[in-house]
Phi, psi and omega in degrees: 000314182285359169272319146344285180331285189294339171294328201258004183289327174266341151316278180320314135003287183282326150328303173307303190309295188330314195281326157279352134323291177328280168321320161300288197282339212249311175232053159056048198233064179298313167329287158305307200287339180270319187316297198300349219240330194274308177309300191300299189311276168338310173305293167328325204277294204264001156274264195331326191261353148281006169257331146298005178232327161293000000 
């Protein structure tokens, strides 16, 4: 199950990056775009790492 977890953690991950890429280039908005990319990054981290200790 925690492998489930972390696969879909990491889905979700590339999904984000992307969308603060998106966000960065297209409509010149860097503030949203490093907040979503730093948010994301902090998720990815401290989800895997409460599934993993559990």
């Amino acid at each position: 199950m925690s492998i489930v977890i972390s696969l879909l953690s990491i889905w979700v991950f590339t999904k984000t990056l992307s969308y603060g890429i998106v966000e960065i280039k297209e409509y010149n908005n860097k503030f949203g775009g490093i907040s979503v990319i730093i948010l994301a990054i902090f998720t990815i981290i401290f989800c895997n790492i409460i599934v993993w200790i559990r």
